[in-house]
PDB file with one MODEL, atoms N, CA, C and O in Angstrom:
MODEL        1
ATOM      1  N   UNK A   1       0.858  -1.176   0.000  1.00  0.00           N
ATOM      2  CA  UNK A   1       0.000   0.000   0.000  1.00  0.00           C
ATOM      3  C   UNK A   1       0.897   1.229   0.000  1.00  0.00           C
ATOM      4  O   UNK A   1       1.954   1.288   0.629  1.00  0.00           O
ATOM      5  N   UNK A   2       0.379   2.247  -0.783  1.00  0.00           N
ATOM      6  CA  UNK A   2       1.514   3.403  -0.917  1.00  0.00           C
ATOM      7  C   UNK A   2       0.401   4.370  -0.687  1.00  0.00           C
ATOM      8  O   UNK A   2      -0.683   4.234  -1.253  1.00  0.00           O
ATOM      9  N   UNK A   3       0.653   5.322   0.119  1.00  0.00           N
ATOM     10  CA  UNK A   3       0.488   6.459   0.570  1.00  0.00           C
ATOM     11  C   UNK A   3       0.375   7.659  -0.104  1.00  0.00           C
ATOM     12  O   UNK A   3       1.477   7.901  -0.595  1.00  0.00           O
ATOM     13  N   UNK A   4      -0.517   8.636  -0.399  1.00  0.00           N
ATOM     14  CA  UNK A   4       0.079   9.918  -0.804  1.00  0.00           C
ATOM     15  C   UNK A   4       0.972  10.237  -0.564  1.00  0.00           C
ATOM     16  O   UNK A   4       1.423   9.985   0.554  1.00  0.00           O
ATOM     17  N   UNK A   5       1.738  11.007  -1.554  1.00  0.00           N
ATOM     18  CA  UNK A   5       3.236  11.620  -0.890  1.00  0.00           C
ATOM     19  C   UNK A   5       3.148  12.093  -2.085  1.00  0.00           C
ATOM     20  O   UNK A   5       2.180  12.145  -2.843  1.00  0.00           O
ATOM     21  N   UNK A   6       4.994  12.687  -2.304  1.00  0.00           N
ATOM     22  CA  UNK A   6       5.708  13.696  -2.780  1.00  0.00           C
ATOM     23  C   UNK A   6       6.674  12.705  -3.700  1.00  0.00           C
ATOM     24  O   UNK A   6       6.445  11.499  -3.789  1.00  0.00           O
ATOM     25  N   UNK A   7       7.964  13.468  -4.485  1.00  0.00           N
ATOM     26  CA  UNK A   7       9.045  12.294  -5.266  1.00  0.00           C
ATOM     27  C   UNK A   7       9.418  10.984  -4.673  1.00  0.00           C
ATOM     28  O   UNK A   7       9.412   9.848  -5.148  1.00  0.00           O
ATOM     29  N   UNK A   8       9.669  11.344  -3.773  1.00  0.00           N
ATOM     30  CA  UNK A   8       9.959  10.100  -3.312  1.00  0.00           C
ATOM     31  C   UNK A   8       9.044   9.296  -3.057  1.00  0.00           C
ATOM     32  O   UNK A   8       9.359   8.141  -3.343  1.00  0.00           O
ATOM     33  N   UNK A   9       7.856   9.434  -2.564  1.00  0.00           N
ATOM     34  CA  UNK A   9       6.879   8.015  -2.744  1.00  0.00           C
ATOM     35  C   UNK A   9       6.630   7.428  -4.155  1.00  0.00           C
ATOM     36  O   UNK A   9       6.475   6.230  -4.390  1.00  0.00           O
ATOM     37  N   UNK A  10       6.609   8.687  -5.291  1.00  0.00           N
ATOM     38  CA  UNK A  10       6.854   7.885  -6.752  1.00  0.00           C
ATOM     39  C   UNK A  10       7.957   7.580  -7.056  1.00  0.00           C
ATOM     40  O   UNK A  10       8.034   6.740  -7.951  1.00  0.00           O
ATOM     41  N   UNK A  11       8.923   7.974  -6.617  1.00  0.00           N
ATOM     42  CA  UNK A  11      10.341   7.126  -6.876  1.00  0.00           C
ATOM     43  C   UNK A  11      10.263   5.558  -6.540  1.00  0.00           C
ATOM     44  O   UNK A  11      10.326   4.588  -7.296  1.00  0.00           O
ATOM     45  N   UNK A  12      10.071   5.658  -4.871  1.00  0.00           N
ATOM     46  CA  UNK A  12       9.399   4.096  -4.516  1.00  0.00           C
ATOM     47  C   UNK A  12       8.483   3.028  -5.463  1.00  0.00           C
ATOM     48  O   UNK A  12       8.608   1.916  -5.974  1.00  0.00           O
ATOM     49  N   UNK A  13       7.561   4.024  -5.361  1.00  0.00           N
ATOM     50  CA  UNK A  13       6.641   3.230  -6.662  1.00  0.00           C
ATOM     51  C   UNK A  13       6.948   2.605  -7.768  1.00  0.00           C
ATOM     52  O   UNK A  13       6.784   1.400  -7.956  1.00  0.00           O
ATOM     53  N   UNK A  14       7.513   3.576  -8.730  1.00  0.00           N
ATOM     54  CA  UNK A  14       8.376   3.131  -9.812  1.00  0.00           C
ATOM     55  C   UNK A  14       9.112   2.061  -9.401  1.00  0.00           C
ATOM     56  O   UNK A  14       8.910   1.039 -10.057  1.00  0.00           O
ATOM     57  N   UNK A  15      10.050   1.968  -8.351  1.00  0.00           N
ATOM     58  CA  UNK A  15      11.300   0.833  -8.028  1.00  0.00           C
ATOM     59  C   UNK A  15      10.530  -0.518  -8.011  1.00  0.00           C
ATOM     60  O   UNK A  15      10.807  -1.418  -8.804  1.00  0.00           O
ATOM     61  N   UNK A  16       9.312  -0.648  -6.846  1.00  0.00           N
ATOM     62  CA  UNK A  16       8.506  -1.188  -6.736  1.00  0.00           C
ATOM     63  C   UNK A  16       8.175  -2.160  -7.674  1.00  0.00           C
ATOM     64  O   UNK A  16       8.459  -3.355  -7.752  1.00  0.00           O
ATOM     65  N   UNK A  17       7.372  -1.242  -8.527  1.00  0.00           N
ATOM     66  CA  UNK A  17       6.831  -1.498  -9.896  1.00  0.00           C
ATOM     67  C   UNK A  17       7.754  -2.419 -11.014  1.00  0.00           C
ATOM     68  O   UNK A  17       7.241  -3.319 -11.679  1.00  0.00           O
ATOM     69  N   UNK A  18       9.023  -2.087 -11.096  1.00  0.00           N
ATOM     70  CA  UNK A  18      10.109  -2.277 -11.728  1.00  0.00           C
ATOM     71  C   UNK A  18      10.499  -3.874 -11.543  1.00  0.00           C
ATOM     72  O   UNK A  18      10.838  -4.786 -12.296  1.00  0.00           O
ATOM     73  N   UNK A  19      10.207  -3.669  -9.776  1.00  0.00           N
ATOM     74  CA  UNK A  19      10.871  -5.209  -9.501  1.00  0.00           C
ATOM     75  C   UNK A  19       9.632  -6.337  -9.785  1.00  0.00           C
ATOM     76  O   UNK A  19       9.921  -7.467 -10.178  1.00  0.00           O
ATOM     77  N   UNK A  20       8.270  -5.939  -9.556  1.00  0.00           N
ATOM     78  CA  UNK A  20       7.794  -6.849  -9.979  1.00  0.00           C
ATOM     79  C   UNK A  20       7.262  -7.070 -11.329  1.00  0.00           C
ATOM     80  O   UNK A  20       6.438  -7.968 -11.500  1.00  0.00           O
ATOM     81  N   UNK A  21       7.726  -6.201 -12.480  1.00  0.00           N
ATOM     82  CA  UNK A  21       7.817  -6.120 -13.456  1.00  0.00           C
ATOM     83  C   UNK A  21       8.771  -7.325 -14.044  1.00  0.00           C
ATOM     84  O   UNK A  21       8.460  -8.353 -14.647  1.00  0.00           O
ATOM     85  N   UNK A  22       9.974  -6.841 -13.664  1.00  0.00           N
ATOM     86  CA  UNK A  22      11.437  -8.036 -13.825  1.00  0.00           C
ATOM     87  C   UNK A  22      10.991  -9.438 -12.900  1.00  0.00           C
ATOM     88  O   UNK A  22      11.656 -10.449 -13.124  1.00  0.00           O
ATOM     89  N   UNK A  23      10.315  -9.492 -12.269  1.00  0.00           N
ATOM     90  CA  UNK A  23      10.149 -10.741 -11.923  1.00  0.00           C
ATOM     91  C   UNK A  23      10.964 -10.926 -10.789  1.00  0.00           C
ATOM     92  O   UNK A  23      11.135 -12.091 -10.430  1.00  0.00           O
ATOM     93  N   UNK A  24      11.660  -9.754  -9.962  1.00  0.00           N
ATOM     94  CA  UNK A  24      12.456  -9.744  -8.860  1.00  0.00           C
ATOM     95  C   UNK A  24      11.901  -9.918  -7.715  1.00  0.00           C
ATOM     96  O   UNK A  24      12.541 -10.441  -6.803  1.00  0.00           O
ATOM     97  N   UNK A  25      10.462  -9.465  -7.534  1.00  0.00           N
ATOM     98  CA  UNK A  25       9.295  -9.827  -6.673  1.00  0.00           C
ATOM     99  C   UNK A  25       8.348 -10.212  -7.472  1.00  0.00           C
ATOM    100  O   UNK A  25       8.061  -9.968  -8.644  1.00  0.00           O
ATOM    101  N   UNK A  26       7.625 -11.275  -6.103  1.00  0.00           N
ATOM    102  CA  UNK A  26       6.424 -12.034  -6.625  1.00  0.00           C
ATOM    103  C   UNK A  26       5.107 -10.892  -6.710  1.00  0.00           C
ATOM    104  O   UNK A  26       4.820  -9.993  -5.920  1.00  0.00           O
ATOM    105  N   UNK A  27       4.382 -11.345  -8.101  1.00  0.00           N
ATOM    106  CA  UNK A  27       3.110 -10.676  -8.184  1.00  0.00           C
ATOM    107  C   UNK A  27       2.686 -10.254  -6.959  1.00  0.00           C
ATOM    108  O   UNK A  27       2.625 -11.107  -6.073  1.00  0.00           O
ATOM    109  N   UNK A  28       2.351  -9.026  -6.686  1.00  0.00           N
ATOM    110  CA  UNK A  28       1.303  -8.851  -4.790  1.00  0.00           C
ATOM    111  C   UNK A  28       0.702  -7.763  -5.920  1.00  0.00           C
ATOM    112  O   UNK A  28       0.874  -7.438  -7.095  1.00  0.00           O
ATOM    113  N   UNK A  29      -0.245  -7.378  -4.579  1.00  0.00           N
ATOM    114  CA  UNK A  29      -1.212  -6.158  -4.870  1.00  0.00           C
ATOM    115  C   UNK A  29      -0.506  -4.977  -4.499  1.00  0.00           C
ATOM    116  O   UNK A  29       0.304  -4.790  -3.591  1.00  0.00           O
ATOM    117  N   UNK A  30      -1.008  -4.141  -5.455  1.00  0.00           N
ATOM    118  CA  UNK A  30       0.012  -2.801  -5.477  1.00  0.00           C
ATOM    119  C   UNK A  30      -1.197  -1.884  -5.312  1.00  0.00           C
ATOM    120  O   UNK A  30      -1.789  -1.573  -6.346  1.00  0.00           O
ATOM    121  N   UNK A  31      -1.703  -1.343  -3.981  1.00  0.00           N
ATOM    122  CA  UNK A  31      -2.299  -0.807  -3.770  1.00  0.00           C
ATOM    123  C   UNK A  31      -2.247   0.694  -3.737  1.00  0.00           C
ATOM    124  O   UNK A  31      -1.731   1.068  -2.684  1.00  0.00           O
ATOM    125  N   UNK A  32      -2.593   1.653  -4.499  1.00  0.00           N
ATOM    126  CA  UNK A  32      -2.277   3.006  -4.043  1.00  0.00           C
ATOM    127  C   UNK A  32      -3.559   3.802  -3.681  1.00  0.00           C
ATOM    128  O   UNK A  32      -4.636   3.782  -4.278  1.00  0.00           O
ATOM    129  N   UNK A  33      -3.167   4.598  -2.429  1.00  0.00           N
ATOM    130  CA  UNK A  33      -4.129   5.024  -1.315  1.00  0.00           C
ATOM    131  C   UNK A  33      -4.624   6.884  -1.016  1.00  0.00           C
ATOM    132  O   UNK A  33      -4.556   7.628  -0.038  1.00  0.00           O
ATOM    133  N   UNK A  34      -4.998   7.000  -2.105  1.00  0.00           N
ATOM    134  CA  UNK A  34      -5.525   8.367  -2.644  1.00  0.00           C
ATOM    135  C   UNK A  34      -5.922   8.495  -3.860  1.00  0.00           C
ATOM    136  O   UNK A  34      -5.603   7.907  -4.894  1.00  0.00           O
ATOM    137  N   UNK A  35      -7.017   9.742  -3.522  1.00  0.00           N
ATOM    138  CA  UNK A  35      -7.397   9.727  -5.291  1.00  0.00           C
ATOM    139  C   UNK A  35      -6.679  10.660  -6.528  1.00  0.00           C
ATOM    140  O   UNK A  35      -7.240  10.909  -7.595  1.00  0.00           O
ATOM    141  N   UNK A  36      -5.553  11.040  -6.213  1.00  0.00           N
ATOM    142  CA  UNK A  36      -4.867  11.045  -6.932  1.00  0.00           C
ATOM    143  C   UNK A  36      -4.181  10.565  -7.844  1.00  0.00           C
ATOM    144  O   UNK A  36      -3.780  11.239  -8.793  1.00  0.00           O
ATOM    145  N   UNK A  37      -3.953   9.358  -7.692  1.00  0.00           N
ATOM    146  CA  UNK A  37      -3.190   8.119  -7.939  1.00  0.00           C
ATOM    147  C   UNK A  37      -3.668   7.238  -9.236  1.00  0.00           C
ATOM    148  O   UNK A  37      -2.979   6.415  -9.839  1.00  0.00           O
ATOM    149  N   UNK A  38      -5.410   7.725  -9.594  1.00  0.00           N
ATOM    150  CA  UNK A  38      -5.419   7.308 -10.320  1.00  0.00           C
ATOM    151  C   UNK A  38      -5.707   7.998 -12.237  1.00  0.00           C
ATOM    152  O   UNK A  38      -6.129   7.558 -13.306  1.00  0.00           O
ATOM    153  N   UNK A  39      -5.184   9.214 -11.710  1.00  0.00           N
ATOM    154  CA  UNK A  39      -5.420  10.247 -13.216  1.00  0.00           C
ATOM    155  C   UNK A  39      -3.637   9.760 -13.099  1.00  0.00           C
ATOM    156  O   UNK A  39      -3.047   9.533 -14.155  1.00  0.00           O
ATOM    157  N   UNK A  40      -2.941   9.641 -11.856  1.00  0.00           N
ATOM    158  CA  UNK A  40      -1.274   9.697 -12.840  1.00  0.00           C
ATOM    159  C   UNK A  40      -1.124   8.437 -13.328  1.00  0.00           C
ATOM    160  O   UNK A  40      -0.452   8.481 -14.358  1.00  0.00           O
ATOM    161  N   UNK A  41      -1.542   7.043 -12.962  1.00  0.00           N
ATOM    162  CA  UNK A  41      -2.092   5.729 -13.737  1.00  0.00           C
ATOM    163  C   UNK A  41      -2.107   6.031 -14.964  1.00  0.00           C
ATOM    164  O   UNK A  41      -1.176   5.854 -15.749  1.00  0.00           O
ATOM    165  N   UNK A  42      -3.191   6.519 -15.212  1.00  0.00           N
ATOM    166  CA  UNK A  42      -3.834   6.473 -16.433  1.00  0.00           C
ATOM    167  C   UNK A  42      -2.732   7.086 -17.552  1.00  0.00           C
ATOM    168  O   UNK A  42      -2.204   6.538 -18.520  1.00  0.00           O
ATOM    169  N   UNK A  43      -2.620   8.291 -17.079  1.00  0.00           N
ATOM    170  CA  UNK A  43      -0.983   9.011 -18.113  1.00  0.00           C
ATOM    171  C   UNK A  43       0.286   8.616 -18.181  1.00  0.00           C
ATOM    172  O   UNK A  43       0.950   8.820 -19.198  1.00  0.00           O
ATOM    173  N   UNK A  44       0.976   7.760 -16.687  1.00  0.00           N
ATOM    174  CA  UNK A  44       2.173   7.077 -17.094  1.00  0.00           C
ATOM    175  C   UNK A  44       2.098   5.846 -17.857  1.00  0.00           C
ATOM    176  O   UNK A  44       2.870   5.462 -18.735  1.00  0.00           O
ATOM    177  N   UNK A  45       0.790   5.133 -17.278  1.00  0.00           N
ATOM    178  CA  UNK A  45       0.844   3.982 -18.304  1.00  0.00           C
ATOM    179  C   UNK A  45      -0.593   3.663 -19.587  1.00  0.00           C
ATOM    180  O   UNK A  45      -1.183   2.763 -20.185  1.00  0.00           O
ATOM    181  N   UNK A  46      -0.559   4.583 -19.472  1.00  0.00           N
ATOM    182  CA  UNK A  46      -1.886   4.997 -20.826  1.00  0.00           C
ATOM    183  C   UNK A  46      -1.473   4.129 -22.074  1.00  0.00           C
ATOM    184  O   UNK A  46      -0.872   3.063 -21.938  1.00  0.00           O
ATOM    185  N   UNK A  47      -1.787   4.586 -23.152  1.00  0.00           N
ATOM    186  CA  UNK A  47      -1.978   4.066 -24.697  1.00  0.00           C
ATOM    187  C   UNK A  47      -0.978   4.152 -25.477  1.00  0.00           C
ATOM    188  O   UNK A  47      -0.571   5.127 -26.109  1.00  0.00           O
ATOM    189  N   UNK A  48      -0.444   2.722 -25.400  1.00  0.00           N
ATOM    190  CA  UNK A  48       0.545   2.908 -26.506  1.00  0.00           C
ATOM    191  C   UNK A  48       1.767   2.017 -26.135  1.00  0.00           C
ATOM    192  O   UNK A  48       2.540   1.375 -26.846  1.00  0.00           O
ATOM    193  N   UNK A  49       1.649   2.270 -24.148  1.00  0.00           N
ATOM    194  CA  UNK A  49       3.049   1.346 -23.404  1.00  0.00           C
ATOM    195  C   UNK A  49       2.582   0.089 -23.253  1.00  0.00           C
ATOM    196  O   UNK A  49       1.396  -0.212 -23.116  1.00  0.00           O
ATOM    197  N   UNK A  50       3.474  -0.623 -23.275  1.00  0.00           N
ATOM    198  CA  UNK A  50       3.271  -2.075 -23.412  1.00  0.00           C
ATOM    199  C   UNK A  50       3.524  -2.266 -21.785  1.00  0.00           C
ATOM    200  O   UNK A  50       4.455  -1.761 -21.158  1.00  0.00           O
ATOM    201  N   UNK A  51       2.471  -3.119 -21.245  1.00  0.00           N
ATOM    202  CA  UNK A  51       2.577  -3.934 -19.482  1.00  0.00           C
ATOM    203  C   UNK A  51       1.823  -4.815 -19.801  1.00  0.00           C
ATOM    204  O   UNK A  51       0.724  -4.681 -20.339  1.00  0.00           O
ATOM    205  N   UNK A  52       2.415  -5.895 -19.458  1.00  0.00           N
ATOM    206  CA  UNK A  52       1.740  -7.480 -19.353  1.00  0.00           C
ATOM    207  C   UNK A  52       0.262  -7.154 -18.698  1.00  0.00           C
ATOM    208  O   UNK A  52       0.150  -6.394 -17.736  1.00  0.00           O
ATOM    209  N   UNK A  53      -0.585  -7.648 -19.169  1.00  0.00           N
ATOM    210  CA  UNK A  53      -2.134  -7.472 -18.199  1.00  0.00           C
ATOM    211  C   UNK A  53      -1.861  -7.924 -16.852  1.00  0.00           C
ATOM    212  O   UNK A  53      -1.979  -7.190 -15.870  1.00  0.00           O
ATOM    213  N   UNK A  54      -1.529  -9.025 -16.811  1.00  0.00           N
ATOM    214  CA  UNK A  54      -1.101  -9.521 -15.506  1.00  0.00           C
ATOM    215  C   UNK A  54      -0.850  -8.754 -14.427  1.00  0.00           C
ATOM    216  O   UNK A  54      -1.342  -8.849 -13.302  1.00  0.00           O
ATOM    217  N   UNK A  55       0.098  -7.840 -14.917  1.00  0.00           N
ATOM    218  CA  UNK A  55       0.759  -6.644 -13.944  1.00  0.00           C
ATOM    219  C   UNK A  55      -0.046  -6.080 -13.954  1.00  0.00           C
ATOM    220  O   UNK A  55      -0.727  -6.339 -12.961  1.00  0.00           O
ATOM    221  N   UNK A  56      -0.711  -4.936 -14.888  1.00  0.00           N
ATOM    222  CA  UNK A  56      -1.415  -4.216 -14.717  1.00  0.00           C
ATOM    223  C   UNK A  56      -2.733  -4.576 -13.718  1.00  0.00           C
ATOM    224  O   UNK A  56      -3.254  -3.758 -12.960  1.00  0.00           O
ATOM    225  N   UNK A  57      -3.116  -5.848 -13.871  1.00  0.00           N
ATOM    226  CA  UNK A  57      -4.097  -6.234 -13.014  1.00  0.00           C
ATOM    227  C   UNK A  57      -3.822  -6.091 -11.213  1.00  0.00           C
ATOM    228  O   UNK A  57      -4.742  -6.271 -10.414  1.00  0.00           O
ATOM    229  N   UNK A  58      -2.445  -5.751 -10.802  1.00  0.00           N
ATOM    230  CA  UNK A  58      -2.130  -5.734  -9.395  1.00  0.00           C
ATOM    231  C   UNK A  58      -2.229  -4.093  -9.296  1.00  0.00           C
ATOM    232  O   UNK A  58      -1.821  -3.615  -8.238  1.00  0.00           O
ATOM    233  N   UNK A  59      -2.677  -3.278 -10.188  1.00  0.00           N
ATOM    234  CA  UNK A  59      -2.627  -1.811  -9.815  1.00  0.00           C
ATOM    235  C   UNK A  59      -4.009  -1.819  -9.269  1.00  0.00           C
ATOM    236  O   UNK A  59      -4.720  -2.356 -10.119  1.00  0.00           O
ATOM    237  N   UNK A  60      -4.663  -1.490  -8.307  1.00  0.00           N
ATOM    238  CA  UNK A  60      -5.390  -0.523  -7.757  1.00  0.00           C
ATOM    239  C   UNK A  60      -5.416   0.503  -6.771  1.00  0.00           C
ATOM    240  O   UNK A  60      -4.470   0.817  -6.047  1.00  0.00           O
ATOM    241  N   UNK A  61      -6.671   1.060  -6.785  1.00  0.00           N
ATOM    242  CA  UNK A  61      -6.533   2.151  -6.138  1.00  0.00           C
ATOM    243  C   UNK A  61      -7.442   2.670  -4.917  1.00  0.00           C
ATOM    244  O   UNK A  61      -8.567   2.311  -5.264  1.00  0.00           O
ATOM    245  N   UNK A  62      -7.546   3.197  -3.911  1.00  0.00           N
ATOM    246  CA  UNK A  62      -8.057   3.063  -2.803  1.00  0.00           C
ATOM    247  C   UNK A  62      -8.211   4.596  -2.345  1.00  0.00           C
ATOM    248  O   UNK A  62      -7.294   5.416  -2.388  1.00  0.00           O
ATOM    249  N   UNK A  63      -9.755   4.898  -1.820  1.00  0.00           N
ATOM    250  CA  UNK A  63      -9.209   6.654  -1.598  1.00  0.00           C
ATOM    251  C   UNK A  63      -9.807   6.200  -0.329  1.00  0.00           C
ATOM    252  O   UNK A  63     -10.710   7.028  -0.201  1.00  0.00           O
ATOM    253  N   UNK A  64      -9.891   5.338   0.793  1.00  0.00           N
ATOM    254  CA  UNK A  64      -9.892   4.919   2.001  1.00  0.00           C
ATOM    255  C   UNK A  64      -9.013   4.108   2.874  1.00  0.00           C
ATOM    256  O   UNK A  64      -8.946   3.115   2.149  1.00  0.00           O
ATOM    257  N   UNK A  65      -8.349   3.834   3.823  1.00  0.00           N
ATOM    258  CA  UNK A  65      -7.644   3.427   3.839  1.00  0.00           C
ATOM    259  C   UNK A  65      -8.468   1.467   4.277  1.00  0.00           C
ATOM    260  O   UNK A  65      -7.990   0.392   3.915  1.00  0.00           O
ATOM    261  N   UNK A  66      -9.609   1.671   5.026  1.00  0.00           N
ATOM    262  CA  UNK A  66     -10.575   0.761   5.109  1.00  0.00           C
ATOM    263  C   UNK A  66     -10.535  -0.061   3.808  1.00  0.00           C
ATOM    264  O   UNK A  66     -10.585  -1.285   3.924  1.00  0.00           O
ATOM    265  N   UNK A  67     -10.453   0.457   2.643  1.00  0.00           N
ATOM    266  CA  UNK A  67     -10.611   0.329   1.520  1.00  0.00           C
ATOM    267  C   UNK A  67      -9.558  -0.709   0.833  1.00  0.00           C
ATOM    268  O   UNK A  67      -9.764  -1.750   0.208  1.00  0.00           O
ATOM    269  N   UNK A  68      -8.161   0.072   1.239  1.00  0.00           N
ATOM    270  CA  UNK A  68      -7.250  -0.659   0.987  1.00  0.00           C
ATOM    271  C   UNK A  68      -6.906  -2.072   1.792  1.00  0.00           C
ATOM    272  O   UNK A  68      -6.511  -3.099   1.241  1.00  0.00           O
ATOM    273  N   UNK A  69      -7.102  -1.928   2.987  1.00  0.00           N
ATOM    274  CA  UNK A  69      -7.017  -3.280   3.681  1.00  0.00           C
ATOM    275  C   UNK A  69      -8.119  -3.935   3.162  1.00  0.00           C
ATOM    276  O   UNK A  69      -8.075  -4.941   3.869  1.00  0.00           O
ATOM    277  N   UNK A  70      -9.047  -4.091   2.464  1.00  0.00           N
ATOM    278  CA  UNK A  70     -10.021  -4.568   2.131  1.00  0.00           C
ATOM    279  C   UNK A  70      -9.423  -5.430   0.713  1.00  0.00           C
ATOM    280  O   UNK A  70      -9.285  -6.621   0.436  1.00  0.00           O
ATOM    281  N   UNK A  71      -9.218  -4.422   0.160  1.00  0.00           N
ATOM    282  CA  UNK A  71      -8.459  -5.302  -1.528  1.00  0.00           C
ATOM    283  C   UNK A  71      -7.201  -5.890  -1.303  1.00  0.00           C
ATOM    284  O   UNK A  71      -6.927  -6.767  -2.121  1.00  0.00           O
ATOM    285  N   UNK A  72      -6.310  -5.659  -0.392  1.00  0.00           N
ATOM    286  CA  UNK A  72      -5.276  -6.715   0.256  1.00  0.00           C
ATOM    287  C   UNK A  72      -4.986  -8.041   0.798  1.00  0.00           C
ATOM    288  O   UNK A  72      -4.092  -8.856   0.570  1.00  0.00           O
ATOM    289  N   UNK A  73      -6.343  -8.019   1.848  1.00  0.00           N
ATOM    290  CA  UNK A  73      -7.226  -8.914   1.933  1.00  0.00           C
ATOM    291  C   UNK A  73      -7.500  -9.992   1.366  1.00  0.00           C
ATOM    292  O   UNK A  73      -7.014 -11.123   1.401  1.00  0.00           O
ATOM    293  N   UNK A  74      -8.629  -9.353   0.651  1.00  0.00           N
ATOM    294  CA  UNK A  74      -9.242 -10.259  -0.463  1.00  0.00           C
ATOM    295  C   UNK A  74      -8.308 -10.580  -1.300  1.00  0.00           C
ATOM    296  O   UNK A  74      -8.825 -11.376  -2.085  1.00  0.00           O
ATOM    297  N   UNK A  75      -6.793 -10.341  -1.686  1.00  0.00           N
ATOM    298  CA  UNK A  75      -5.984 -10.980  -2.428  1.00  0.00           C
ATOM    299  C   UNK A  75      -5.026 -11.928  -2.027  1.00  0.00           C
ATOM    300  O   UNK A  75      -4.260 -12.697  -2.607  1.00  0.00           O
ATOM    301  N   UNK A  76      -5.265 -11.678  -1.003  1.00  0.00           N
ATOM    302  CA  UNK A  76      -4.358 -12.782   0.587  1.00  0.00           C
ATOM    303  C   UNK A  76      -5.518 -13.828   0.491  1.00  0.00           C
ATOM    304  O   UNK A  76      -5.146 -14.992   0.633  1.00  0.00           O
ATOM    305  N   UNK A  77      -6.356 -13.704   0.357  1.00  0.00           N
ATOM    306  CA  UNK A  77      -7.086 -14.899   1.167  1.00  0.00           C
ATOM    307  C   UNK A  77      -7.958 -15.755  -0.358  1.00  0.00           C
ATOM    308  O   UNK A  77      -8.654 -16.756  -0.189  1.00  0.00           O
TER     309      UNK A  77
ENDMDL
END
């Protein structure tokens, strides 16, 4: 779960992202926890970039934090 923040929480993200991209970490849920999070989605990885569905399927987004333990959850269990 990632937090609102500033560069450095998208720096994280990206790294994040990267490793379970490369296969350096196992598939998890990549939860991000504001509604912000999901207009910059849409523009970094919009139309045209290539991401396995797979991956893309571990992005969601949560503007509760109730919310997020909820889709974590349900992917744990």
């Amino acid at each position: 779960v990632a937090l609102d923040g500033g560069i450095g929480t998208l720096a994280e993200i990206a790294l994040t992202w990267n490793l379970i991209q490369s296969e350096e970490l196992e598939p998890r849920p990549f939860v991000l926890l504001s509604e912000r999070w999901g207009p910059l989605l849409q523009e970094v990885y919009g139309e045209g970039i290539y991401i396995k569905p797979a991956h893309m399927d571990l992005w969601q987004t949560a503007t509760t934090p109730e919310e997020a333990v909820r889709l974590v959850t349900a992917w744990a269990s």
